[in-house]
PDB file of N, CA, C, O and CB in Angstrom:
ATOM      1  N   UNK A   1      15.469  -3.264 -10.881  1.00  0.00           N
ATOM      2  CA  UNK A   1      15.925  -4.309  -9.985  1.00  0.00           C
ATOM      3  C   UNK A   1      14.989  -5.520 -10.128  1.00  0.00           C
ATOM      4  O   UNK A   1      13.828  -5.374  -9.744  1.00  0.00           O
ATOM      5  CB  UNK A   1      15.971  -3.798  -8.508  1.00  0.00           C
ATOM      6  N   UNK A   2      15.386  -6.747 -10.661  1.00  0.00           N
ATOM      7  CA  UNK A   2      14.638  -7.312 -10.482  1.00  0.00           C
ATOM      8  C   UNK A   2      14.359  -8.445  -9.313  1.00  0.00           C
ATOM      9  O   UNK A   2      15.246  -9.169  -8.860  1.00  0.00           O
ATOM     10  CB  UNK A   2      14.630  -7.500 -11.414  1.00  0.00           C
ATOM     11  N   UNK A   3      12.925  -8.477  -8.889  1.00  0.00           N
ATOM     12  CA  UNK A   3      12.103  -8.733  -7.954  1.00  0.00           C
ATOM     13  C   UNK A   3      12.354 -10.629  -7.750  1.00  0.00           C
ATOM     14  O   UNK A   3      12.228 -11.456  -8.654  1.00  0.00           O
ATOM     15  CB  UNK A   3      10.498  -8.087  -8.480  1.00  0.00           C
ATOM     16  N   UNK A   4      12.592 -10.809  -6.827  1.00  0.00           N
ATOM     17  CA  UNK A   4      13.179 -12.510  -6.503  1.00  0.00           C
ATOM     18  C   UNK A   4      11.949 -13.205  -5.916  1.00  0.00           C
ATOM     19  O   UNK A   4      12.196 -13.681  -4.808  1.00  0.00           O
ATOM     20  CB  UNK A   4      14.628 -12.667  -5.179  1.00  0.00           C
ATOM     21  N   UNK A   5      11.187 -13.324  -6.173  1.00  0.00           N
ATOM     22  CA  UNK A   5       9.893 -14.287  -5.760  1.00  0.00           C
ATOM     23  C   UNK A   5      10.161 -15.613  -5.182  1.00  0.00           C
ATOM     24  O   UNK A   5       9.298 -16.173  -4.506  1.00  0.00           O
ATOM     25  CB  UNK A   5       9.019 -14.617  -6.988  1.00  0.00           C
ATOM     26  N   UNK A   6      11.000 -16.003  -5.348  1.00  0.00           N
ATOM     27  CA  UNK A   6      10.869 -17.468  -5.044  1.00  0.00           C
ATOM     28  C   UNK A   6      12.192 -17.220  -3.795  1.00  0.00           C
ATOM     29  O   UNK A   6      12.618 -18.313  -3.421  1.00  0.00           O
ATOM     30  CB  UNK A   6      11.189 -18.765  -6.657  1.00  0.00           C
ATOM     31  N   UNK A   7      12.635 -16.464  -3.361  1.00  0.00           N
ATOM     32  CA  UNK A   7      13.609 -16.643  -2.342  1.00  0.00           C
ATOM     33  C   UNK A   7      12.322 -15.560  -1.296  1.00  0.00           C
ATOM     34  O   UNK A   7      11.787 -16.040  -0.296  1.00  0.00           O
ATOM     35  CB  UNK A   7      15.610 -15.971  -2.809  1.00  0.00           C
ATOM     36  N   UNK A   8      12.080 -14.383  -1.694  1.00  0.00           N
ATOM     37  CA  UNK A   8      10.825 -13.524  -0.761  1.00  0.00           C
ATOM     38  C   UNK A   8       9.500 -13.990  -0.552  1.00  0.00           C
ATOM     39  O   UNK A   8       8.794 -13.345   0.223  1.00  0.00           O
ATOM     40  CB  UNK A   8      10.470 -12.216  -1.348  1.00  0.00           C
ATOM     41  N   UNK A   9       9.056 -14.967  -1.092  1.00  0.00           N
ATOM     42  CA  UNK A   9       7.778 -15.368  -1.156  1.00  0.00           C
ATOM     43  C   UNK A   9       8.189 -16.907  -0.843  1.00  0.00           C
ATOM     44  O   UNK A   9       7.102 -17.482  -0.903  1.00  0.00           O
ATOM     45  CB  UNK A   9       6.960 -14.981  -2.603  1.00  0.00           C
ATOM     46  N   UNK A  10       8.963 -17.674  -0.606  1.00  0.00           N
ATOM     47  CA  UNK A  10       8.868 -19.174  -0.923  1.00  0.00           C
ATOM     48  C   UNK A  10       7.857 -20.276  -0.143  1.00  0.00           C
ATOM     49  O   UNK A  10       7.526 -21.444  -0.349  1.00  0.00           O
ATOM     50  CB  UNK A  10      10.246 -19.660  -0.703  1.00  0.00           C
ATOM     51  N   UNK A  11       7.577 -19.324   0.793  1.00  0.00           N
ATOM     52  CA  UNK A  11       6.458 -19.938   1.755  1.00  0.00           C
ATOM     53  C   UNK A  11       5.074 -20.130   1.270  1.00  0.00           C
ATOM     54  O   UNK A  11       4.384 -21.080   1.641  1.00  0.00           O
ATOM     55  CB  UNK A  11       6.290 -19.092   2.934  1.00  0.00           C
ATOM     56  N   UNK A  12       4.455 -18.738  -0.004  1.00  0.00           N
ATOM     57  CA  UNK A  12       3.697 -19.378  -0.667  1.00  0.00           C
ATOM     58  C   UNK A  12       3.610 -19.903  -2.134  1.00  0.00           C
ATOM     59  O   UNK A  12       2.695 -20.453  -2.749  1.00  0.00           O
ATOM     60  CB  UNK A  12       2.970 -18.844  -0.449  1.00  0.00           C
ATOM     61  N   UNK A  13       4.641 -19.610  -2.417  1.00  0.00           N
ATOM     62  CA  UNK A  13       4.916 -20.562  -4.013  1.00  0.00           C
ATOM     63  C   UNK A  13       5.571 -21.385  -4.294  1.00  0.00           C
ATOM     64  O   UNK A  13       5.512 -21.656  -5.494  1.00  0.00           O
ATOM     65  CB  UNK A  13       5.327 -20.093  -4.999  1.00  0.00           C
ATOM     66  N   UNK A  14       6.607 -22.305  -3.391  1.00  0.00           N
ATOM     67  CA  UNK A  14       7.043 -23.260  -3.621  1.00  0.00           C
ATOM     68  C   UNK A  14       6.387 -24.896  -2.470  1.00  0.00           C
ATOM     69  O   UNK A  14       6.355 -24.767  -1.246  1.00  0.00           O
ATOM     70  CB  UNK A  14       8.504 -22.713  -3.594  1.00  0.00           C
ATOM     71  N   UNK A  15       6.138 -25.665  -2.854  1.00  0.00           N
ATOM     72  CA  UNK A  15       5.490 -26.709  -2.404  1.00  0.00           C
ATOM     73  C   UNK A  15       5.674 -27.299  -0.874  1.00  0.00           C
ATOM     74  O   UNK A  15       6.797 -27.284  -0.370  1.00  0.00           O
ATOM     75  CB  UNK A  15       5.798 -27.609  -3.311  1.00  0.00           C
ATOM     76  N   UNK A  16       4.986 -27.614  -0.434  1.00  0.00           N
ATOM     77  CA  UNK A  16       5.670 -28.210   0.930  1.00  0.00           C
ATOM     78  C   UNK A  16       5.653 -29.682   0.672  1.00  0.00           C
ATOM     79  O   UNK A  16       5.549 -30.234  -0.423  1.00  0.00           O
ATOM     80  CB  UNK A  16       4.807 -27.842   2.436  1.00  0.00           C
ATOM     81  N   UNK A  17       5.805 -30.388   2.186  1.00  0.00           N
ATOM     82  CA  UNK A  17       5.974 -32.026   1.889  1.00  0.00           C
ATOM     83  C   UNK A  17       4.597 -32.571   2.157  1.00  0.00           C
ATOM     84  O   UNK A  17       3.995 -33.490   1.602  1.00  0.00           O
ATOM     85  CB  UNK A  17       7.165 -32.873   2.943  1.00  0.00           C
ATOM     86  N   UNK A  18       4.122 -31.480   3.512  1.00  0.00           N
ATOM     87  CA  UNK A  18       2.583 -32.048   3.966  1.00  0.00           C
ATOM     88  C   UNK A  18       1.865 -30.444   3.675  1.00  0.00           C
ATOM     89  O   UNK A  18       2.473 -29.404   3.421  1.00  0.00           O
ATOM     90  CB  UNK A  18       2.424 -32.787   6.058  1.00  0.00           C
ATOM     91  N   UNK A  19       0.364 -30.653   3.810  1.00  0.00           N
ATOM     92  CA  UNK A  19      -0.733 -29.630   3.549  1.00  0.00           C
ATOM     93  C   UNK A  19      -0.092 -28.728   4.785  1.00  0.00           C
ATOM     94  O   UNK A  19       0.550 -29.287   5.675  1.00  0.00           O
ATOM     95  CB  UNK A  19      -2.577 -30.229   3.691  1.00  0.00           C
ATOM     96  N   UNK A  20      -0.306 -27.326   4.779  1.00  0.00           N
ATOM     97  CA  UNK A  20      -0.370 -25.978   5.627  1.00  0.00           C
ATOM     98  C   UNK A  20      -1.474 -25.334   5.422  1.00  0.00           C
ATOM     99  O   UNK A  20      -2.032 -25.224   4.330  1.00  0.00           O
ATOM    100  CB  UNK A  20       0.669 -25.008   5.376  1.00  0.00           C
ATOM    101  N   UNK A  21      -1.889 -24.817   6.599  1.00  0.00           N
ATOM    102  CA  UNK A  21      -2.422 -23.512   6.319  1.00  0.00           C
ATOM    103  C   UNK A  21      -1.846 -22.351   6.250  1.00  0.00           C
ATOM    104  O   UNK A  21      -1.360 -21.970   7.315  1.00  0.00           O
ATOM    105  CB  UNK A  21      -3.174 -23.282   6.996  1.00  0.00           C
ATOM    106  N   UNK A  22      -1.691 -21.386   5.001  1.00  0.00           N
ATOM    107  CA  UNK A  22      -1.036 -20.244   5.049  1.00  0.00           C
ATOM    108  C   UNK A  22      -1.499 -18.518   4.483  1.00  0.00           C
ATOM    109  O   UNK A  22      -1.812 -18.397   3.298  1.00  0.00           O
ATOM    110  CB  UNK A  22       0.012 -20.732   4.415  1.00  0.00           C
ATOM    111  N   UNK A  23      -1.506 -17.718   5.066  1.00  0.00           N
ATOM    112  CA  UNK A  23      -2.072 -16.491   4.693  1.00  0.00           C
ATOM    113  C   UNK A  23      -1.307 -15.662   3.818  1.00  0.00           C
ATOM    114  O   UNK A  23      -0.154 -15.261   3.975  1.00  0.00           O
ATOM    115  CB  UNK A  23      -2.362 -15.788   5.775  1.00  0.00           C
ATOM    116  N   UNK A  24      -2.563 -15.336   2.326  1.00  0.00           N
ATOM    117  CA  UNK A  24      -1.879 -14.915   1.286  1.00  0.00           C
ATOM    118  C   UNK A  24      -1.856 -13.386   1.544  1.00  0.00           C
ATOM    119  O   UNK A  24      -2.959 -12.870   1.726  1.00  0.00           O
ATOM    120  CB  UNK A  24      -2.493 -15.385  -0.047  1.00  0.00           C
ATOM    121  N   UNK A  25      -0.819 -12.624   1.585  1.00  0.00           N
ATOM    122  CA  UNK A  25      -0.847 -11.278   1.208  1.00  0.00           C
ATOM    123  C   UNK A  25      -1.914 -10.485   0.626  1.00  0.00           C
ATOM    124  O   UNK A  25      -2.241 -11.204  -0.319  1.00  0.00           O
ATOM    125  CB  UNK A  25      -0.003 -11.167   0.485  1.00  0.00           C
ATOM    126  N   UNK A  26      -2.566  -9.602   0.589  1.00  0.00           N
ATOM    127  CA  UNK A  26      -3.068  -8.764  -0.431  1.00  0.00           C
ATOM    128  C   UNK A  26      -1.971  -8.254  -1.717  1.00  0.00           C
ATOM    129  O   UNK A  26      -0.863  -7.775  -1.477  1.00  0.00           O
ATOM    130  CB  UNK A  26      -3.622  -7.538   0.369  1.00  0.00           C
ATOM    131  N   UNK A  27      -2.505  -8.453  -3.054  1.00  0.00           N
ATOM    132  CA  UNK A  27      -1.062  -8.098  -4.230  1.00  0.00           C
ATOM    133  C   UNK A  27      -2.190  -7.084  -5.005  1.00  0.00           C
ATOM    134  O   UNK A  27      -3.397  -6.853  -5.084  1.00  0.00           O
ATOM    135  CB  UNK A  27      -0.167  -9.869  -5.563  1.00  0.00           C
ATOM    136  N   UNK A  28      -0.812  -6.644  -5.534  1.00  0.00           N
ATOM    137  CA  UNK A  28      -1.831  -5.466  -7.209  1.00  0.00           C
ATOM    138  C   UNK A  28      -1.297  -5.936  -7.928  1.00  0.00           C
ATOM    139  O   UNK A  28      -0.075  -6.079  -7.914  1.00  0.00           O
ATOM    140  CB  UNK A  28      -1.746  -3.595  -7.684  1.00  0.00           C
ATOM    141  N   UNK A  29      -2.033  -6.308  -8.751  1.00  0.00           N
ATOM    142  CA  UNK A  29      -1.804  -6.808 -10.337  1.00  0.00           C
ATOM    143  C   UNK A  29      -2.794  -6.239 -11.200  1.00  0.00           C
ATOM    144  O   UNK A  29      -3.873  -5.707 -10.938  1.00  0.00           O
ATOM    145  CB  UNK A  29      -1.916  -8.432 -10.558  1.00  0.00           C
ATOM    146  N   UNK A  30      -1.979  -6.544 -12.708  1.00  0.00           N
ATOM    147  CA  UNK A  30      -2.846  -6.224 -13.829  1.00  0.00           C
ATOM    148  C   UNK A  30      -3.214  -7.134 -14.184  1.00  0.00           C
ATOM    149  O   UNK A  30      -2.672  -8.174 -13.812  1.00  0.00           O
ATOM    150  CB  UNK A  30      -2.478  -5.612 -14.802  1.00  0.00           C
ATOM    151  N   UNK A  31      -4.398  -7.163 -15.142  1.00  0.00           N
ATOM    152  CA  UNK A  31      -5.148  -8.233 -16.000  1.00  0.00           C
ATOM    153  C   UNK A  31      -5.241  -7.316 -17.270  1.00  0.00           C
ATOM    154  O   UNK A  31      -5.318  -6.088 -17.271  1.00  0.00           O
ATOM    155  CB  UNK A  31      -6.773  -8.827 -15.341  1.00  0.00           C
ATOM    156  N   UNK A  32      -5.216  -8.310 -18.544  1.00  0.00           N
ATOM    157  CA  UNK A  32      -5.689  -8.250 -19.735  1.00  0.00           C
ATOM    158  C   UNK A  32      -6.655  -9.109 -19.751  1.00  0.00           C
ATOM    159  O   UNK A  32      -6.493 -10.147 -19.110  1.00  0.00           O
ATOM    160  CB  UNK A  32      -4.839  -8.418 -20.673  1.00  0.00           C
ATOM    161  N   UNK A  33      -8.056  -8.869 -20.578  1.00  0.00           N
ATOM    162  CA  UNK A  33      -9.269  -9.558 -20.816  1.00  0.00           C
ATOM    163  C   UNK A  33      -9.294  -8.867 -22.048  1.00  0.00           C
ATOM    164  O   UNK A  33      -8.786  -7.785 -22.343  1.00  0.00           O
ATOM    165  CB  UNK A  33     -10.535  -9.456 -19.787  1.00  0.00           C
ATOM    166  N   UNK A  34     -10.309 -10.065 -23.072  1.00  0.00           N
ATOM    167  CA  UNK A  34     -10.679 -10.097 -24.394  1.00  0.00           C
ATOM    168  C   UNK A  34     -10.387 -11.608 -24.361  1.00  0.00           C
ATOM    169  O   UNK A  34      -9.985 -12.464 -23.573  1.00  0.00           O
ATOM    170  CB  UNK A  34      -9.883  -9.079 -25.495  1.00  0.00           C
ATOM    171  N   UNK A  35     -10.926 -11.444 -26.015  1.00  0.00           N
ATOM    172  CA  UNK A  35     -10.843 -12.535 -26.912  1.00  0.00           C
ATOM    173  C   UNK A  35     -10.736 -12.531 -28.314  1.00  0.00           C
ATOM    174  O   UNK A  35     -11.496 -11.927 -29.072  1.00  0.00           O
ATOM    175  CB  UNK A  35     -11.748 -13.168 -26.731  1.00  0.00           C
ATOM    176  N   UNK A  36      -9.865 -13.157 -28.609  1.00  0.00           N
ATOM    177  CA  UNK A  36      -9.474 -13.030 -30.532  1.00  0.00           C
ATOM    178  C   UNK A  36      -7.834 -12.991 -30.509  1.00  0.00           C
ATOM    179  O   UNK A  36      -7.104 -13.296 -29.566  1.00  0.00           O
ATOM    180  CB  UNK A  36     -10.185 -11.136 -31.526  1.00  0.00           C
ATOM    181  N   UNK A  37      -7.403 -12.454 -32.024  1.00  0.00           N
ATOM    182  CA  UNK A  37      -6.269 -12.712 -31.898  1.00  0.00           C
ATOM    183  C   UNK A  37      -4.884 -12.334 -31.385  1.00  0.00           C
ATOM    184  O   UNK A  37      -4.693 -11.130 -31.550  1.00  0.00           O
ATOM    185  CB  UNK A  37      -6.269 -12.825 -32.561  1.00  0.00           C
ATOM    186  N   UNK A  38      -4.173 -12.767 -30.993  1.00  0.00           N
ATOM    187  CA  UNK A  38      -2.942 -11.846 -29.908  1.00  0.00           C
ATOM    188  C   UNK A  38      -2.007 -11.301 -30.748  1.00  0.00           C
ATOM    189  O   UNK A  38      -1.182 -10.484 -30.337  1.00  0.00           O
ATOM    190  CB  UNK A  38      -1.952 -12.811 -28.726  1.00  0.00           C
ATOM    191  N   UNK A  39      -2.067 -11.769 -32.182  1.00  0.00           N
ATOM    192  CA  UNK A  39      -1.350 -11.109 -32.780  1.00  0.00           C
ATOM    193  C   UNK A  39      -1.905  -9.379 -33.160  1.00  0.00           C
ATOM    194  O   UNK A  39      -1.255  -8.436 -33.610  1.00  0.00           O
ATOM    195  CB  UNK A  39      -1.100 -12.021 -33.851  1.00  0.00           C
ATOM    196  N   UNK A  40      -2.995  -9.453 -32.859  1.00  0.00           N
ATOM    197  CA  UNK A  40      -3.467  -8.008 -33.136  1.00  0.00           C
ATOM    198  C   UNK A  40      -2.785  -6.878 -32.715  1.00  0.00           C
ATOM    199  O   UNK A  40      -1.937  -7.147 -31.864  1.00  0.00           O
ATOM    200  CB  UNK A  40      -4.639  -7.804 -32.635  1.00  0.00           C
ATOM    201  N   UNK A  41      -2.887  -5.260 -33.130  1.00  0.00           N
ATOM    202  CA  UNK A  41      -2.271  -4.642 -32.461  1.00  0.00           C
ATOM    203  C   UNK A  41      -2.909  -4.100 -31.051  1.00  0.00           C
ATOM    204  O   UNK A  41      -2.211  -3.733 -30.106  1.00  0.00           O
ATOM    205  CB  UNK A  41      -1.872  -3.829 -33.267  1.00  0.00           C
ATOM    206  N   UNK A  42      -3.923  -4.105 -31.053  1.00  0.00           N
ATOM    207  CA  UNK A  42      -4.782  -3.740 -30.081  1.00  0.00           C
ATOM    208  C   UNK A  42      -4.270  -4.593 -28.330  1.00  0.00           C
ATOM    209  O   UNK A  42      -4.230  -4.152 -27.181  1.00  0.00           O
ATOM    210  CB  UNK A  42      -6.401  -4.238 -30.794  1.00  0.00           C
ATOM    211  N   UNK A  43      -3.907  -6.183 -29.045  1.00  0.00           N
ATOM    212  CA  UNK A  43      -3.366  -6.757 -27.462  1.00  0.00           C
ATOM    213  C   UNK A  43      -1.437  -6.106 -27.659  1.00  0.00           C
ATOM    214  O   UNK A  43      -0.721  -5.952 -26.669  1.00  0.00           O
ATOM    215  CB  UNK A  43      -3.567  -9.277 -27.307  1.00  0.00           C
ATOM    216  N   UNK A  44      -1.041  -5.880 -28.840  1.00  0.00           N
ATOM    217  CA  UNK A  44       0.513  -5.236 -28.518  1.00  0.00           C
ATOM    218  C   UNK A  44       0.224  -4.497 -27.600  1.00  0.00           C
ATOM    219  O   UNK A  44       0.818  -4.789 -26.563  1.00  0.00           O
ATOM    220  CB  UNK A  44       1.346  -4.385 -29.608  1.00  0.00           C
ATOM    221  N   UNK A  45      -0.902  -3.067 -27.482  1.00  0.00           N
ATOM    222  CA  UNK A  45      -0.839  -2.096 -27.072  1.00  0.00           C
ATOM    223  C   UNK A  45      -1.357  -2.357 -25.481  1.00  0.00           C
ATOM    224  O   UNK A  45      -1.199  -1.442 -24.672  1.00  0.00           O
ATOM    225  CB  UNK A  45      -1.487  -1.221 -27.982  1.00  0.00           C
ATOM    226  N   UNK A  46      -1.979  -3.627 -25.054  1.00  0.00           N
ATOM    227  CA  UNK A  46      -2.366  -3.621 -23.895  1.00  0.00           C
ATOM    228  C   UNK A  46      -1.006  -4.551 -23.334  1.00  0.00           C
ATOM    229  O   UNK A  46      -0.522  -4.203 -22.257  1.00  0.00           O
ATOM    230  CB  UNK A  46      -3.952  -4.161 -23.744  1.00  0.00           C
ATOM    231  N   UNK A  47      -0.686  -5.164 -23.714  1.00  0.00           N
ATOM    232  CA  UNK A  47       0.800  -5.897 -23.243  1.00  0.00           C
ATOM    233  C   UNK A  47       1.597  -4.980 -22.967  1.00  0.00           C
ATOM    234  O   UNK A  47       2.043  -5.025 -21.820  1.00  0.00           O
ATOM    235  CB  UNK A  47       1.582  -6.790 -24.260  1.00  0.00           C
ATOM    236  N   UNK A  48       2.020  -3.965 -23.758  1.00  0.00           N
ATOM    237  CA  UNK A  48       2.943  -2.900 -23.948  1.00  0.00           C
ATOM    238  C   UNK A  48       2.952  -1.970 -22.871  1.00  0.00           C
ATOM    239  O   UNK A  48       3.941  -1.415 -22.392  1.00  0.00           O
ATOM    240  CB  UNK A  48       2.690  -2.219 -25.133  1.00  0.00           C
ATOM    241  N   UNK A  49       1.269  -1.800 -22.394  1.00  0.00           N
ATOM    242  CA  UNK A  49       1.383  -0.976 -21.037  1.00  0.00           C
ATOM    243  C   UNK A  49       2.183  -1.485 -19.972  1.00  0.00           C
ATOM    244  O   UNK A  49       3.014  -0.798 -19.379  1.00  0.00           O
ATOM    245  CB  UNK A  49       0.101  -0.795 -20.424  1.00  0.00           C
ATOM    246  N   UNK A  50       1.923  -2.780 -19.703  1.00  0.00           N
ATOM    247  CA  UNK A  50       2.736  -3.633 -18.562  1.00  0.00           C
ATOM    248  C   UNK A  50       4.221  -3.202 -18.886  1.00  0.00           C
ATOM    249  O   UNK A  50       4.791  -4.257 -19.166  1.00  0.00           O
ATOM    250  CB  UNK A  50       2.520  -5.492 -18.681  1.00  0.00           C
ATOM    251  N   UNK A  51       4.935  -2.377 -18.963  1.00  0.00           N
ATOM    252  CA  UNK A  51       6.187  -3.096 -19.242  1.00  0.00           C
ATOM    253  C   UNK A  51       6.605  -1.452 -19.269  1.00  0.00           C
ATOM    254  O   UNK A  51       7.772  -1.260 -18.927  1.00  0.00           O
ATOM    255  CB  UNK A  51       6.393  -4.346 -20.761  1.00  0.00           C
ATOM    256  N   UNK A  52       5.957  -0.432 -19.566  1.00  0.00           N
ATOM    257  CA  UNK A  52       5.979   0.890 -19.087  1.00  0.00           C
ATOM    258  C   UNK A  52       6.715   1.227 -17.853  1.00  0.00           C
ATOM    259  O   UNK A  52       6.626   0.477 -16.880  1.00  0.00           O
ATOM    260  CB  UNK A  52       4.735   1.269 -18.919  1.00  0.00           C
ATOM    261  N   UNK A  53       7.533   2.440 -17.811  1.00  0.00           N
ATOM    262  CA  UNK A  53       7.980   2.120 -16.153  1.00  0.00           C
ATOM    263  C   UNK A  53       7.323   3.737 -16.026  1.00  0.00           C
ATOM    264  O   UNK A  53       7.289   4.306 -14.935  1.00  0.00           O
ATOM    265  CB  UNK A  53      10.175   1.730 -15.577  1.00  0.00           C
TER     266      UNK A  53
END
């Protein structure tokens, strides 16, 4: 199913007209870190996890 961010979240990712103060959720996310080339297989295989179900 995919996940609609900008209609469930629009309060903090789409712009207002004047400044707010607004409280961000706690989220889980992944990160990839390194450096060199992306064509390598080594970043296929860390990209590739993301996408695992």
């Amino acid at each position: 199913m995919k996940y609609e961010w900008r209609k469930k979240e629009k309060e903090i990712y789409l712009p207002k007209k004047k400044p707010v103060r607004i409280n961000i959720p706690e989220f889980k996310y992944f990160t990839v870190e390194g450096k060199g080339n992306p064509n390598d297989e080594l970043f296929k295989e860390y990209i590739g996890v993301l996408y695992l179900r």
